[in-house]
N, C-alpha and C positions, 0 to 999 in steps of 0.2 A: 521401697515404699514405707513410708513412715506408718507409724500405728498408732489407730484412732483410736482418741481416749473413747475408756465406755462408763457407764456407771452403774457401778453392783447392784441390782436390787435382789429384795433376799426371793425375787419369782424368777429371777434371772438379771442379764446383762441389758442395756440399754446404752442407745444410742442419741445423742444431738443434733438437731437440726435447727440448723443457726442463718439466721438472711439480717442483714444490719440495713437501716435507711439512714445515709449521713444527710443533714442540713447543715451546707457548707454557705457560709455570709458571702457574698461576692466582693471582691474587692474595688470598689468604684469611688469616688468622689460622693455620688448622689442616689437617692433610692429608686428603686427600679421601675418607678410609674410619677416619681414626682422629682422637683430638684434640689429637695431638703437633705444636709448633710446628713451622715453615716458615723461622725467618729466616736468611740467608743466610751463614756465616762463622762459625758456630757451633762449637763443641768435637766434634772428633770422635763418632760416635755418643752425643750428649748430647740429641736431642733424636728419641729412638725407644719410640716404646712398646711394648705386646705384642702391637698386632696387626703394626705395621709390619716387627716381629722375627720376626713367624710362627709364634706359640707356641701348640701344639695348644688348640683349643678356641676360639680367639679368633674376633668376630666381626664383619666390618666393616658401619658402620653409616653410610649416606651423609652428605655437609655439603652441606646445601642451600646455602647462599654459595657453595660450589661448582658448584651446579645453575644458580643465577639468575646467574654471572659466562659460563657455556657459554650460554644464553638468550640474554644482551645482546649475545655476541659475534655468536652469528647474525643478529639483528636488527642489530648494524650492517655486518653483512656482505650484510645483505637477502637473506638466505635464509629459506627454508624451514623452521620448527621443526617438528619432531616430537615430536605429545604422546604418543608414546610409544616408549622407548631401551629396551633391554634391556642390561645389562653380564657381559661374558664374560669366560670364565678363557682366556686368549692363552697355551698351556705353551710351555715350553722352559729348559734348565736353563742356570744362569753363577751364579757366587760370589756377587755382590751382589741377586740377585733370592731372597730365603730364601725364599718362600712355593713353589717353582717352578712358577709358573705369573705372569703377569699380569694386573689385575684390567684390563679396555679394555671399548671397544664395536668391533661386527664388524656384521653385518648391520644391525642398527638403531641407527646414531647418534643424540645428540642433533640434530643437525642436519643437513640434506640440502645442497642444490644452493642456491647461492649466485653473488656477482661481486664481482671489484675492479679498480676501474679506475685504469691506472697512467699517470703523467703521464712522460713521455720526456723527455730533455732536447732533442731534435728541435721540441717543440711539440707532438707528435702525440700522442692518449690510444689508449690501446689496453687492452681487454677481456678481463681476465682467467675464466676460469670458477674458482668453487669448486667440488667434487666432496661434500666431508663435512668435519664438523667433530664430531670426539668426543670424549670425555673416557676419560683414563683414570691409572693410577697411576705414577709412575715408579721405578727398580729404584734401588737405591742406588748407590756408588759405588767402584770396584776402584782401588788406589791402590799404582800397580809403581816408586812411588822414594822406597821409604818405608824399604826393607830391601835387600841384595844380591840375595838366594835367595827373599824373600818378597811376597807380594801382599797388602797391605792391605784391610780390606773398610771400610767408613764407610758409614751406613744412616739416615744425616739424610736422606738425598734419599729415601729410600722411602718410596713412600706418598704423597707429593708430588704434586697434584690437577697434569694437564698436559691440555691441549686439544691435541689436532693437528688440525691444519687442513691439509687436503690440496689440489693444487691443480689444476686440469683441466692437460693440455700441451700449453698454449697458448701456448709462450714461447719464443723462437727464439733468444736472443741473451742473454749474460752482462749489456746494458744492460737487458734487460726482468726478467730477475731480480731485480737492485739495485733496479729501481724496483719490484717488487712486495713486496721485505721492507721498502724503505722506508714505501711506504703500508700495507700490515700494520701497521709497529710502531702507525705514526703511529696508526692506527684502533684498536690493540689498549691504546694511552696514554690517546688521548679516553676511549675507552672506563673506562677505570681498572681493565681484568679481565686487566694484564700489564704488567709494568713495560719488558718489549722487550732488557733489557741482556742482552745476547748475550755477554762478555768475562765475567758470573758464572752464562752456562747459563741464565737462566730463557728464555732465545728460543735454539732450534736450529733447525738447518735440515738434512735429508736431500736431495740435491740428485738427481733423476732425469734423465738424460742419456743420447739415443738420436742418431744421424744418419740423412739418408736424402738421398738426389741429387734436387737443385733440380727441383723438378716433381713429386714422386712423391708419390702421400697415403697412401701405407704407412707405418709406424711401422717405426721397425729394432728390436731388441733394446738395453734399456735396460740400464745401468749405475745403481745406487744408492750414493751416496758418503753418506757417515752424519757427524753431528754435526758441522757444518761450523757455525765460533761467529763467523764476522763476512762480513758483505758483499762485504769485498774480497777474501775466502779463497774466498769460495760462487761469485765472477765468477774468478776465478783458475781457482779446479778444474773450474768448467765448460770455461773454451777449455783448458785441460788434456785435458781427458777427451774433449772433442769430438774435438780433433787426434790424440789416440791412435788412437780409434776410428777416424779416416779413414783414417790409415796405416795399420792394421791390415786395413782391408777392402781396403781398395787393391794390400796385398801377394797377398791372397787368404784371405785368416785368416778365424774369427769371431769374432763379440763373442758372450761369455759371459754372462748373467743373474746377475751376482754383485753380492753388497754390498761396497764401495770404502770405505778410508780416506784423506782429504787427509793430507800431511805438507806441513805450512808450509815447514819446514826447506829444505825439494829442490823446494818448488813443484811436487808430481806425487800424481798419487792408487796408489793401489797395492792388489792383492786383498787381502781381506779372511776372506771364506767365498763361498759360491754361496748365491743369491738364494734364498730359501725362498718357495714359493706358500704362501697362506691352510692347506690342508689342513697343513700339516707343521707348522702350531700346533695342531690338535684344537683349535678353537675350541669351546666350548657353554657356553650360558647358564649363570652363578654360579647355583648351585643356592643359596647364603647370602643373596642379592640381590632381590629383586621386581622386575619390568619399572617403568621409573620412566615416573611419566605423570602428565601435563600440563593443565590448564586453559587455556579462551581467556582464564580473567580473569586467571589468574597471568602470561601470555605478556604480555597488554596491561597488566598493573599495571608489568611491566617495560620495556614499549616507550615508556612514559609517562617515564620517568627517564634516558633516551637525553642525553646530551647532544648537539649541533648538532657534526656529525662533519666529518671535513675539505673532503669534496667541497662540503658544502652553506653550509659559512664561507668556502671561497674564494669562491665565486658569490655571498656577499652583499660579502666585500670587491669585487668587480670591480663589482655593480650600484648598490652606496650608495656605495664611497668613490671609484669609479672608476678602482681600481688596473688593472694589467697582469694576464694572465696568470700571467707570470714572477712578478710582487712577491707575487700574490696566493699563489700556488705555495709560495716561499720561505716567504712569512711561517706557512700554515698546515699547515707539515711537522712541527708541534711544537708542540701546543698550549700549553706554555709560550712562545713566541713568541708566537703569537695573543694570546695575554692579555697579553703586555709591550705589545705593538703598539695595542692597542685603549683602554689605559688611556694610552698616552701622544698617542694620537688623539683622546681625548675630548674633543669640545670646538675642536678645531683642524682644522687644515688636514691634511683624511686622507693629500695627495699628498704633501706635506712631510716630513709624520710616519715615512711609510714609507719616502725616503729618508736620513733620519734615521736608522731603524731597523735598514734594509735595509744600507747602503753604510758607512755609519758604524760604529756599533756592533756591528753582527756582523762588520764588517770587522777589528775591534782585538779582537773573542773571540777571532775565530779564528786569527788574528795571535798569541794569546799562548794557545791550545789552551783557550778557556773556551766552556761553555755559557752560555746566558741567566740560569739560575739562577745564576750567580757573577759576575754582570755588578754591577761595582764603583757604576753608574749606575743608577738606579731609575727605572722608567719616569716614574713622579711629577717627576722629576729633569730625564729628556730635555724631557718636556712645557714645562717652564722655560725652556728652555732655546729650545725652540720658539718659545714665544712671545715670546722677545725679539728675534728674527729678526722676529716676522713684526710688532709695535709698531716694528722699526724703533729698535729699542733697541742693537740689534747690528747688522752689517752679517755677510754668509754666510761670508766671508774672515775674521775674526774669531770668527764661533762656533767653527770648526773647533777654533783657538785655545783656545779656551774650553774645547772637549767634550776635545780633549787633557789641560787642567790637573783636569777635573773626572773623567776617567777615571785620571788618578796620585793623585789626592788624595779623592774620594768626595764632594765638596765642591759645590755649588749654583750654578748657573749665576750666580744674580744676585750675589751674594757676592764672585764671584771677578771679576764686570764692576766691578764696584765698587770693589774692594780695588786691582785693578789699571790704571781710568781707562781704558777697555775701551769708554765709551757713544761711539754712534753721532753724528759730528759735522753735526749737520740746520742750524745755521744760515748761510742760503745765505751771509750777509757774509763768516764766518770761509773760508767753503768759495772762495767770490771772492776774497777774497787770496789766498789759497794758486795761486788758477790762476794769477793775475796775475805774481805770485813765478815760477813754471814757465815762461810764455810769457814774460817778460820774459830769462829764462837762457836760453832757447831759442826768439830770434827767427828767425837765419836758419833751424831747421825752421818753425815758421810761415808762412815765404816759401814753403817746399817744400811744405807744409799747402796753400796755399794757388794752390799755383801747380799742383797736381791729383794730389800726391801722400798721397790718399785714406787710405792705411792706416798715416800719421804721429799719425791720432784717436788709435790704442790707446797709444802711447807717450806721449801729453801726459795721457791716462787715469793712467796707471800713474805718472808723475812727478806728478802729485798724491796720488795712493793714498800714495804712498812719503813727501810733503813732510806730512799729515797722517797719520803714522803707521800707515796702514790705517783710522782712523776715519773718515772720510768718510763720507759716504751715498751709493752710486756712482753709484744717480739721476739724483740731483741734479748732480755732477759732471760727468754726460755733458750734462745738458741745461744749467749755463750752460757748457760748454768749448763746445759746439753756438754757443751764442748769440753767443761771442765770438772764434769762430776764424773763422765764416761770418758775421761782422757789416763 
């Protein structure tokens, strides 16, 4: 069992208690009550209709794409669906919300109680709870550096199908965070019902944050910090807000139930408003709306088209190819990896491949700040490249070689063995002079070779690697240096 970070305070230790609310954009063509596009970076209010605008009379009319992407989520979240959600008007007034109210769900989500389980970088997994997952519409956008004196409204985002998924507070540590938006995205990607990019908004995080002294199963009063847009902001303003919080109870103060903004800038969360309960929305059912309800066959036509989700493609990577934990981990945190990784495996040696994959290539991504998808080498490409290691075509000192020239130039592993006289020197005679040449220039170490100074093998090793240009087969070289140092 892993050990929970605590935090010194000078009255004693303290503990975290951490619940995140993701707002995931749904991925759909059109917004979740009307049929005005969703693409991201669009012309100011150029993609708003008349209901998104809130023009008397208007009526919103649900997008099932919308319904079945909240479905698949919960099913790969292995919760609970509920065949039947009702959606509620959520009021309260602010510039970019024109309808004043928002359309959400409140007592009946589409989805209930769920789990995700998050891989630590300790080794240890730990169990997160989900609580609910609902649908609902999002407000538009207030835009304060647009004018000196004035506030911009922009109403693309209105209307905009968003899931939040809320999470049990189950989470102790700024590291169990990070790892539960990282397998979020990861699952909400497989899935294909979220694209995850956090830096354009469609993934947010509301980060809940309470303390309480080591031992106690009291909950303290939470703090909510809002729209926090990346991972290392959301683990930031956690030990922020934790450590305020200590020091503040520790003086003798309380913690207030208010909602918090991160400032990057100063690295500090700062009040906002005071935290609103449920009642100070008058939540009740869209009287415009029907309670939406559900089929066992519509639920399993869409549990049928699930793809094989992260947890259950590591465990076939560690049971067929016999990766690691860790390789396994790594490789399927992105299903765009998974799939570079398994086409360049096809067929070859799975342990190979993945450090191939693993150590090599994602080592020169991220070396020059690239994803997989911009990886100058094609899985097609590495696989080549594989296999000339493993024919014995190349030597592994030499591929490296190789996957250097083939990551500057886009260019074919065999191509460039070829071009540059690069093959792997297998015949033992050429390989036999060359030792002979070496032992011959360095007899008195041979005397020392042989007179029990044991670890002079790597340097008669290496003075041939060096008199055959790296092509050698290293092999072979060890075993006749063997035959002729100890003959």
């Amino acid at each position: 069992m892993a050990t929970q970070p605590v935090i010194e305070g000078s009255r004693g230790e303290w503990e975290m208690v951490i619940g995140l609310e993701v707002h995931a954009q749904i991925i759909s063509n059109a917004k979740l009550f009307s049929g005005a596009a969703t693409d991201f970076g669009a012309e100011p209010n150029s993609q708003v209709s008349l209901v998104d605008a809130a023009m008397p009379g208007m009526l919103p009319v649900i997008n099932e794409k919308c319904v079945e992407q909240a479905v698949r989520t919960g099913l790969g979240l292995k919760a609970q669906i509920n065949k039947v959600s009702v959606f509620d008007r959520k009021n309260y007034f602010y510039a970019d919300l024109p309808q004043g109210y928002q359309i959400s769900q409140y007592l009946h989500p589409i989805v209930g109680k769920g789990e995700i389980i998050l891989d630590l970088p300790d080794g240890v997994s730990r169990t997160v709870g989900i609580t609910r997952l609902h649908m609902e519409q999002d407000a538009g956008k207030s835009l304060h550096d647009q004018h000196p004196s004035l506030t911009y409204v922009d109403l693309n985002r209105s209307g905009v199908a968003l899931m939040e998924i809320v999470s049990e507070p189950d989470m102790r540590g700024p590291e169990d965070a990070a790892a539960y938006l990282r397998k979020m995205r990861a699952i909400l990607r497989y899935l294909g019902a979220c694209d995850g990019n956090m830096e354009e908004g469609s993934m947010r995080c509301d980060v809940n944050v309470s303390v309480r002294p080591v031992g106690s199963n009291e909950f303290g009063t939470r703090t909510e910090t809002k729209n926090v847009n990346s991972i290392r902001h959301v683990m930031q303003a956690i030990e922020y807000e934790a450590r305020r919080q200590v020091e503040l109870l520790e003086e003798g103060g309380e913690i207030v139930q208010e909602t918090r903004l991160w400032d990057p800038g100063k690295g500090a969360t700062r009040s906002m408003r005071s935290k609103e309960d449920a009642h100070d929305y008058r939540y009740f059912p869209d009287p415009d709306l029907l309670p939406l309800e559900l089929t066992d066959d519509y639920i399993e036509a869409i549990r049928k088209t699930l793809p094989e989700l992260p947890d259950e493609k590591k465990q076939r990577f560690m049971d067929q190819h016999g990766l690691s934990l860790y390789d396994a981990g790594v490789l399927v945190a992105e299903r765009a990896r998974a799939d570079f990784y398994e086409a360049a495996a096809k067929g070859r040696d799975p342990k190979l491949a993945a450090n191939w994959v693993i150590t090599e290539l994602f080592g020169a991504l991220n070396k020059g700040g690239h994803d997989i998808d911009e990886s100058p080498i094609s899985a097609d490409q590495l696989g080549g490249l594989i296999d000339l290691i493993a024919d014995d075509t190349i030597s592994g000192r030499i591929a490296k070689d190789v996957f250097a020239e083939m990551l500057a130039t886009g260019r074919d592993a065999g191509v460039i063995v070829e071009e540059k006289g690069l093959r792997q020197v297998t015949d033992t005679g050429a390989i036999e002079a060359s030792i002979d040449e070496v032992l011959a220039r360095n007899a008195d170490k041979v005397e020392e070779y042989r007179g029990g100074k044991d670890k002079l093998f790597g340097f008669f090793v290496g003075q041939t690697m060096k008199a055959t240009q790296g092509k050698a087969n290293p092999a072979l070289v060890n075993q006749i240096l063997k035959k002729k140092l100890d003959g």
